[in-house]
N, C-alpha and C positions, 0 to 999 in steps of 0.2 A: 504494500500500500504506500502510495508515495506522500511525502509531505509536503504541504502547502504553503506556502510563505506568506506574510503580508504582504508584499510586495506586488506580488505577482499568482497566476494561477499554478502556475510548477514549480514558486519555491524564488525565482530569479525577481532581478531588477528590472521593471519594464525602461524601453527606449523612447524616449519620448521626442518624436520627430519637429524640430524646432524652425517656425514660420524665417522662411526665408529673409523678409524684413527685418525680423530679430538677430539674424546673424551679420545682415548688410551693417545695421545699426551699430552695431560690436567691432564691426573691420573698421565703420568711419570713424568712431569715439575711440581706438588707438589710433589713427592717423593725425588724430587733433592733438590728443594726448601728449604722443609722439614728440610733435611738433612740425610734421610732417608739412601740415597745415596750418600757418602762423595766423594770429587773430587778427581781422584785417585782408586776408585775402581770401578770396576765392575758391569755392571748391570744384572737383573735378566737376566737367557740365554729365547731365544724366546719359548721358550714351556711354561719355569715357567709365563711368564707373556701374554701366550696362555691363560693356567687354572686362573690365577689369575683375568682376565677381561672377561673370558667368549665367548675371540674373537677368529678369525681365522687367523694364519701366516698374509695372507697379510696385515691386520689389522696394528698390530705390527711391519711388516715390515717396513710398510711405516713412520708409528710415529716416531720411531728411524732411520728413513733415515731425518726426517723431525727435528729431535735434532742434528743430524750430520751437517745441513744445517747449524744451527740456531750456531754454533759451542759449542753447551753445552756438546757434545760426541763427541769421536773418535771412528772409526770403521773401525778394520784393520781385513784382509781375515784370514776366520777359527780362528778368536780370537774372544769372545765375546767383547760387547762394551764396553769400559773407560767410566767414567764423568770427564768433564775437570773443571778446576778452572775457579771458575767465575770472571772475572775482569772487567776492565773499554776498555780494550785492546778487551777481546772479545766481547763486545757489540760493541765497532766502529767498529771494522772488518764486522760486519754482512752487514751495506750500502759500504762497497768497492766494489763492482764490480757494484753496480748500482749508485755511485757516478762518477765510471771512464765511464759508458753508458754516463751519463749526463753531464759531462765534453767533450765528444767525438760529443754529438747528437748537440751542440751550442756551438757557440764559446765567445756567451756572458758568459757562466756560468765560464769558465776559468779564465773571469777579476773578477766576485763575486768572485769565489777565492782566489783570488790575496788582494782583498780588505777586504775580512775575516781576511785572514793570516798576512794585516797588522795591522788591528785592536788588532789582537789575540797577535801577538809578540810583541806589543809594550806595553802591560800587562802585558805580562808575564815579560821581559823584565827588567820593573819599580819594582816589585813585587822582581827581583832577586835582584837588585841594593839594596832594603832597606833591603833583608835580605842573602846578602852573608857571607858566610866564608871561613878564609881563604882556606879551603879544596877547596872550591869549584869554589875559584879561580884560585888556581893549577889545576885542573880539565879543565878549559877555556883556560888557558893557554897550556897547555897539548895537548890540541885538534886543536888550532891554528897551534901548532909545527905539529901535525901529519897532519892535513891538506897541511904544505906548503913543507912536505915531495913526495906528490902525486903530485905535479906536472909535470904535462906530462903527468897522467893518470887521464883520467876524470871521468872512472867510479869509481876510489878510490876516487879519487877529492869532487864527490857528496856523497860518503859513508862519510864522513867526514865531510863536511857540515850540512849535516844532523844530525849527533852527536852531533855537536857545537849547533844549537838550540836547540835540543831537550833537552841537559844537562842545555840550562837556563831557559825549562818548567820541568824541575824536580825540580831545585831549589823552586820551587812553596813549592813542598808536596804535591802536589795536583796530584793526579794517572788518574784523568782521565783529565785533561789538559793537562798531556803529552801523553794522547792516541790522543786528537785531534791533536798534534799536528804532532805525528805519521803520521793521517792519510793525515791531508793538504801536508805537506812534501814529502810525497811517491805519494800523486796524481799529484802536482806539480811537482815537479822531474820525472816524468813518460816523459814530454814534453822536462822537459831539456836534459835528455840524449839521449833521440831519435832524436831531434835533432844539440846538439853538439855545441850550439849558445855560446861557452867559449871562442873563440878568443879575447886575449887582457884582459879579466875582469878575471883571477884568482888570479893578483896580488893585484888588486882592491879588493876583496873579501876578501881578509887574512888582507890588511892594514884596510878594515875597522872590523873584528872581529877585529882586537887591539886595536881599537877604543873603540868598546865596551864594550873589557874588561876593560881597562881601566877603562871607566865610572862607571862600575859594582864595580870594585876594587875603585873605592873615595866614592862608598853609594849615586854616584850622580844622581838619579832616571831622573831628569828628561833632563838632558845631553843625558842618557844611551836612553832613549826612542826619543830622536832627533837624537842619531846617529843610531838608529835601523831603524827608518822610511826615510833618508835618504839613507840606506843600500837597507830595498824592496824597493823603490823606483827605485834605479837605477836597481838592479837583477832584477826587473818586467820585464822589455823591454826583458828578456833571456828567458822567457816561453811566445810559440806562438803556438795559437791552428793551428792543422795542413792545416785545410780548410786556415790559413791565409800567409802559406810559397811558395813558388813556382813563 
């Protein structure tokens, strides 16, 4: 009597015949990889990398519609395809749109959120305090001013907020701490501006970024990180998922 495996009906590992696209997709992302393919130019046109893999149009079609996804190409009508630079910026973009599903599907995940974002900035935060310059506190300053120039206008209002953080996760050096922060920011802010919760709290906002610069500008880390987490604190109550307005 023979035995039976999970695997399989006679014990073995089945072969699982893998879609031609998937393997075109695999030969292009080492050639980028590689370097084969510098960012900035041009990939082969779909004929040449027809004969080169032995496959059919749709083959290739699809694989380079599947690097277009993945944002490693651009591909504009009757131009052959780019390869785009690789950064930390286009790896977080690839979960935004199924970050903002998952943000929209529960309204718990809005407060994890909130509670990442504060975890995140009051790091980055402490991190800016122990290593500003003065550039970079002109910079802060800078940004406050152009901030409290927008008022009365919320969508410049939150374009400027959002600069003011993101400029004390660059102070990092770190390129892909300011992509996260990019992306918290922009899914957050998605809720603020659609619904408009700024009555009263813009001047609140700007007194405490001077706060924090301040803090920034003495090296006093851990000031800076008690008036940051006092800041999301109160702006939390201003991002409300929608299931919770009405």
């Amino acid at each position: 009597m023979s035995r039976r495996g999970t695997n399989g009906a006679d014990g073995g590992e089945r072969i699982v015949r893998r879609k031609l696209s998937d393997q075109v997709l695999e030969r292009l992302l080492e050639m980028i990889t590689r370097g084969e393919i510098a960012p900035g130019e041009t990939m082969p046109s779909e004929r040449d990398l027809m004969e080169r893999f032995g496959v059919g149009r749709p083959a290739v079609r699809e694989a380079l519609h599947s690097l277009d996804t993945m944002g490693l190409i651009s591909i504009s009508h009757g131009e052959r395809a780019r390869v785009s630079a690789l950064s930390a910026e286009t790896a977080i973009h690839q979960i935004d749109g199924v970050a903002r599903l998952l943000l929209s599907a529960d309204p718990d995940n809005l407060g994890h959120l909130k509670a990442a974002r504060r975890f995140f900035e009051i790091g980055m935060v402490r991190s800016a305090a122990e290593r500003a310059r003065p550039t970079d506190i002109g910079d802060l300053r800078a940004l406050v001013a152009r901030q409290r120039e927008t008022l009365g206008d919320a969508e410049a209002f939150i374009s400027a907020d959002i600069a003011f953080h993101r400029r004390i996760a660059e102070m990092s050096g770190n390129p892909i701490f300011v992509a996260v922060c990019d992306a918290m920011l922009n899914w957050l802010f998605t809720y603020h501006t659609d619904l408009l919760l700024w009555a009263g709290a813009e001047d609140t906002t700007l007194a405490e970024h001077d706060e924090i610069v301040d803090c920034i500008a003495q090296g006093a880390a851990d000031a800076a990180a008690v008036a940051m987490g006092r800041h999301l604190d109160r702006s939390a109550t201003l991002y409300r998922h929608h299931d919770a307005v009405g």
